[in-house]
PLY file of the C-alpha trace (Angstrom):
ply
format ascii 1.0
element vertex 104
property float x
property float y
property float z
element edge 103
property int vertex1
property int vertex2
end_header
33.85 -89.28 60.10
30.98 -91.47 61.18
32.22 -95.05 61.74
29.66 -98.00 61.83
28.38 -100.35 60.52
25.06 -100.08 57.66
22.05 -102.18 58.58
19.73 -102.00 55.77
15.84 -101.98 56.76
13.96 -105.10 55.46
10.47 -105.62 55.41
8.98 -109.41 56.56
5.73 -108.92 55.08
3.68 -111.90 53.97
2.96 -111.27 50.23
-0.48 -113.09 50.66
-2.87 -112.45 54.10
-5.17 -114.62 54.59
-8.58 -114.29 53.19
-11.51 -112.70 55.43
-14.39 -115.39 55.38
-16.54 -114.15 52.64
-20.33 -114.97 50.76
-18.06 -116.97 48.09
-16.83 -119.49 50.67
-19.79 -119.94 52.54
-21.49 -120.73 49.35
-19.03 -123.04 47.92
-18.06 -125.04 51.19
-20.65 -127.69 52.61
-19.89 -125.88 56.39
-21.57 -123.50 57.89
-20.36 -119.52 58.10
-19.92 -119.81 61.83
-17.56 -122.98 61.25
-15.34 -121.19 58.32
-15.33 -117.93 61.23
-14.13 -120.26 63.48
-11.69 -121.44 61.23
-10.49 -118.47 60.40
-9.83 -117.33 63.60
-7.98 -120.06 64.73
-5.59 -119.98 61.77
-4.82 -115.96 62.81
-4.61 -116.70 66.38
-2.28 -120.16 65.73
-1.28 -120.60 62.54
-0.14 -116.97 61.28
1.29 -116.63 64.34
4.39 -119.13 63.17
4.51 -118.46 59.53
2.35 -116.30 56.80
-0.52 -117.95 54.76
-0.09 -120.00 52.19
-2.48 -120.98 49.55
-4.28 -123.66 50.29
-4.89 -123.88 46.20
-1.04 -124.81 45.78
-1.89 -128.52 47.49
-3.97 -131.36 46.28
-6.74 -131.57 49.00
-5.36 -134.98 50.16
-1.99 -133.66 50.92
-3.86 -131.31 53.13
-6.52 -133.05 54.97
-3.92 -135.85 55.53
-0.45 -134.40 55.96
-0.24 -130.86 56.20
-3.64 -129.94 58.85
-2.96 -132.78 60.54
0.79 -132.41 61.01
-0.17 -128.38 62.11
-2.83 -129.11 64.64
-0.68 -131.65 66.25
2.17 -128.74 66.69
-0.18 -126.09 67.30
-1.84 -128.66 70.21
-5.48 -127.63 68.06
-8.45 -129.66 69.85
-10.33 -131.28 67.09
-12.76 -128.83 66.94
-10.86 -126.19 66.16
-8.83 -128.63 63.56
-12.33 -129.30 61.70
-12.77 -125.84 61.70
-9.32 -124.62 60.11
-9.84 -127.19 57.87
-13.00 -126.15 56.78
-11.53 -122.62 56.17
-8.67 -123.36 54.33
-10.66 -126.18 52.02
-13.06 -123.05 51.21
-10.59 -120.32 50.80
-8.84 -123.01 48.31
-12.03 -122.63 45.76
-11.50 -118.62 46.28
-9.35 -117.03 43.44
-6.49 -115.28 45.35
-6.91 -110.74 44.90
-3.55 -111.17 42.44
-4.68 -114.46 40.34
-8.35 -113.93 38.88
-10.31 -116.95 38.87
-9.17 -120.42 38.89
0 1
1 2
2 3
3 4
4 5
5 6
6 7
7 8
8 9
9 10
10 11
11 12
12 13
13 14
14 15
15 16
16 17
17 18
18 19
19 20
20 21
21 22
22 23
23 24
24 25
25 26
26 27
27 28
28 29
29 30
30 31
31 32
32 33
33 34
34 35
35 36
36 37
37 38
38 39
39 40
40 41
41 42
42 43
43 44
44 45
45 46
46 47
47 48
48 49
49 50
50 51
51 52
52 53
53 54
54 55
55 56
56 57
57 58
58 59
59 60
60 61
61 62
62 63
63 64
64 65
65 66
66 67
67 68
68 69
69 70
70 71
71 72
72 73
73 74
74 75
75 76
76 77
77 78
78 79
79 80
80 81
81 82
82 83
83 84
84 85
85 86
86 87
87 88
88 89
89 90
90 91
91 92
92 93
93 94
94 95
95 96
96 97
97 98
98 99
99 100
100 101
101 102
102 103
């Protein structure tokens, strides 16, 4: 008889990954592609590395560019460049309808 104990196997996948810059953004944000690339690889390189995306769409844009980005960068010791630029991604993946929502 096999004694021990039973650890079942548990995936900790995000449900949501975090949007690839794409034409839609660039056209829809008032920053250039470069900046939302930056952006974007800041937040993969920083930010994901602590906790999966989350949709920018499910905050007012207040509650982000005052509490949440700045409250992030501080933790994540950003320089204000690379703040700016996360910013700027995540205020134009906000106007981007998520793969498993359609359009906003």
């Amino acid at each position: 008889m096999l004694l021990g104990a039973f650890i079942p196997v548990v995936s900790c996948g995000v449900s949501y990954l975090s949007p690839p810059v794409n034409p839609q953004m660039v056209e829809q944000s008032r920053h250039p592609k470069d900046v939302l690339q930056r952006g974007y690889v800041v937040h993969q390189q920083k930010c994901a590395k602590c906790h999966g995306y989350e949709d920018p769409a499910n905050h007012e844009v207040e509650e982000l560019t005052d509490e949440i980005l700045p409250a992030m960068a501080r933790k994540s010791k950003l320089g204000l460049a690379d703040e700016q630029a996360v910013t700027a991604y995540l205020l134009a993946a906000r106007q981007v309808p998520r793969p498993d929502q359609g359009s906003r």
